[in-house]
Steps between C-alpha positions, in 0.01 A plus 500: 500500500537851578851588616580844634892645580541744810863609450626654911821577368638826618681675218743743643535838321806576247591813693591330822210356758607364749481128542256362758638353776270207487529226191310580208152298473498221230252539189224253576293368278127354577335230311173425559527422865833377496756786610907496372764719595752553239862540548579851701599820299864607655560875548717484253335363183178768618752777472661365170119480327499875581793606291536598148737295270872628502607742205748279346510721229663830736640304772612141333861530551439634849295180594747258349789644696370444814236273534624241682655689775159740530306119591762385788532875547152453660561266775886507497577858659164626550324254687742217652789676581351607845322103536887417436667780767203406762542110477900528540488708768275232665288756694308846442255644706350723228394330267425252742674125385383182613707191405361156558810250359570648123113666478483843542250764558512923532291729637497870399185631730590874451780480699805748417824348523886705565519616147139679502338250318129432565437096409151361395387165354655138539708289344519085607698255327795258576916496387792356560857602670826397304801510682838687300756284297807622686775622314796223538763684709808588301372581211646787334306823500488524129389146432175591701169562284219711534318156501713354768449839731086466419526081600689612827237660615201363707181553304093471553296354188107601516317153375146645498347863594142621532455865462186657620523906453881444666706824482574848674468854477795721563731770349752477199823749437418726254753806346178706588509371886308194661179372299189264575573125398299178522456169375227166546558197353251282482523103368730220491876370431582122484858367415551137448826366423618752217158635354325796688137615469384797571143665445549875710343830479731748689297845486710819600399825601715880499878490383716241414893479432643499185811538350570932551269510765142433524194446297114404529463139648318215305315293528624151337342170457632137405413162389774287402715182552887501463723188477856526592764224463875501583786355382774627625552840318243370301137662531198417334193710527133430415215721573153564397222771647288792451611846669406844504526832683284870528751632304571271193177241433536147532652243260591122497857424504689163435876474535710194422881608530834296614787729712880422520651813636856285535446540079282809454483723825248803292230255359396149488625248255195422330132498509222755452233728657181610327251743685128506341214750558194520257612435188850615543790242541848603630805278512881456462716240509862478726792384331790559746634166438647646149432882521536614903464889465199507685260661271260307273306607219168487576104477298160616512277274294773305346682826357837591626474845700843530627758406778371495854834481764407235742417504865559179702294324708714190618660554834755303669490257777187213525233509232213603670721721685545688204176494348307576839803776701763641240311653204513886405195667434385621117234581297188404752606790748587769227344818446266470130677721291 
C-alpha cells in the first residue's frame, strides 16, 4: 500500500516569529483513501525543534542554578500575573473579561488600556476563589508568619488557561529613557490538585527588565510537568520537561528535590537536578539536611566542576501557589554571555 506523510506543521523561526493567532494545523497522514489526523503540534514544541542544544559545556553552572525558577518564570510573572490582577478585581474593560460561574474568558482586540498598553489575543480557561484563613485575634505580632500573612489573604487559583497569541505591547523603564516592549503567549496551563502542566511559547519583542536595567527580550518556550506536595514545612518537588529560549538553546530538565526551610532556609534537604542537552549531562545533588550553606558542588559529564551557590525556587504559601505566582526569574531570560 502506498502511504504518503503531508506534515502542516508551522515551525516558528528561532529569532522570534510571531505566533499565529489561530491553532496550529495537525500533521495528517493519508492512507490509501483513508485520511488521519495526528495529534496537533503546540507552538511550543515547533519553536523548541528550532533551537540548537544548550552549551552545557560554557553555561552548565548557569543552567543548574536556575532552571527551575526560569520554567514557572514563564507563566508565573510573565503571563498570569495580569489573568490573576484581572480575575480579582472581578471586572476590566480592556482586556475585556467575561465570567460565566468559575470559566473565564479575555479579550485584547487592540484596545489600549490606562497604563498605555495595547492588548491582542485571548486567553479562556476556568479557576477558583479561596477565601483568607484569618489571623486569630490576639495573637501576638511576633508569633505571626509570613505563611500566616500569605493564608490571610483572599486568593484566585487559575485551573486551566488557553493562550492564543495573548499579550501586549507597551513601554519598559530603561536608564536610557522609555523603550518598546511586548510579549504573546501562545498554549496551555492545566493544574490539577498539586501537579501543573504547562506547554507555552511566550515570544517577546524590544527591551526587557533585568536586574541593572534592561536588556533584549526573549523569547522562551516550555514543556514540562511539576508535582508539588506539602507537609507542613515539608515540600516535595517533582518535575520533568523540555525548555529553551533565543538566547541559550533548549535542554531537558528533571528535578526531584525535598524543601524544609524550618531546617535549611538556603537550599533543600535533599534530592537532585540534572539538565541534559546533546550529549552533555549536568547535575548536582542538595544536601542541606547535613551541609545547609547553600552552595553545592556541581558536574558536567559525571566530573566534578565546582560549587554552584544555589537559587531557590520553592515559595511560600499553597503549592501551586508557589510553583504557578512566586518564582524569581533566571537563566531562561538572561542575556548569552
Amino acid at each position: 500500500m502506498k502511504r504518503s506523510v503531508l506534515s502542516l506543521s508551522v515551525l516558528l523561526s528561532a529569532c522570534g516569529s510571531s505566533a499565529p493567532e489561530t491553532p496550529i494545523p495537525a500533521t495528517v497522514e493519508s492512507v490509501g483513501e483513508e485520511v488521519v489526523e495526528a495529534v496537533p503540534t503546540s507552538a511550543a514544541a515547533a519553536y523548541l525543534a528550532t533551537l540548537p542544544e544548550a552549551n552545557l559545556q560554557e553555561r552548565g553552572e548557569e543552567t543548574l542554578r536556575a532552571t527551575p525558577n526560569g520554567i514557572m518564570m514563564l507563566t508565573g510573572l510573565m503571563v498570569s500575573a495580569d489573568i490573576t490582577r484581572i480575575l480579582m478585581e472581578g471586572e476590566s474593560s480592556c482586556p475585556a473579561l467575561t465570567l460565566d460561574g468559575n470559566a473565564f474568558s479575555i479579550e485584547g482586540g487592540g484596545c489600549v488600556d490606562d497604563q498605555g498598553k495595547t492588548w491582542s489575543g485571548s486567553v479562556r480557561g476556568t479557576f477558583e476563589r479561596r477565601a483568607g484563613v484569618p489571623i486569630p485575634d490576639g495573637t501576638p505580632e511576633e508569633e505571626i508568619t509570613r505563611e500566616m500573612r500569605r493564608a490571610s489573604r483572599d486568593s484566585i487559583r487559575i485551573q486551566e488557561a488557553n493562550f492564543e497569541a495573548w499579550g501586549n505591547a507597551g513601554t519598559v523603564s530603561c536608564p536610557d529613557g522609555e523603550q518598546p516592549s511586548s510579549w504573546t503567549a501562545t498554549g496551555s496551563l492545566r493544574v490539577e490538585g498539586d501537579t501543573v502542566s504547562l506547554d507555552l511559547l511566550r515570544e517577546a519583542e524590544g527591551q526587557q527588565t533585568s536586574r541593572g536595567g534592561c536588556e533584549p527580550a526573549r523569547n522562551v518556550a516550555a514543556i514540562y510537568t511539576a508535582t508539588m506536595t506539602t507537609a507542613g514545612s515539608r515540600k516535595e518537588e517533582r518535575g520533568e520537561g523540555d525548555i529553551g529560549s533565543s538566547s541559550a538553546g533548549r535542554f531537558h530538565v528533571a528535578t526531584d528535590r525535598v524543601r524544609d526551610r524550618s531546617v535549611c532556609d538556603s537550599e533543600p534537604l535533599s534530592g537532585t537536578q540534572v539538565v541534559t542537552a546533546g550529549d552533555h549531562t549536568a547535575s548536582l545533588a542538595y544536601d542541606g539536611a547535613t551541609n545547609c550553606d547553600g552552595a553545592l558542588d556541581w558536574s558536567l559529564d559525571g566530573q566534578r566542576v565546582g560549587p554552584v551557590e544555589v537559587v531557590c525556587s520553592a515559595g511560600k504559601g499553597s503549592p501551586m501557589g508557589a510553583w504557578i505566582f512566586g518564582l524569581a526569574i533566571a537563566f531562561l531570560m538572561r542575556r548569552r554571555k
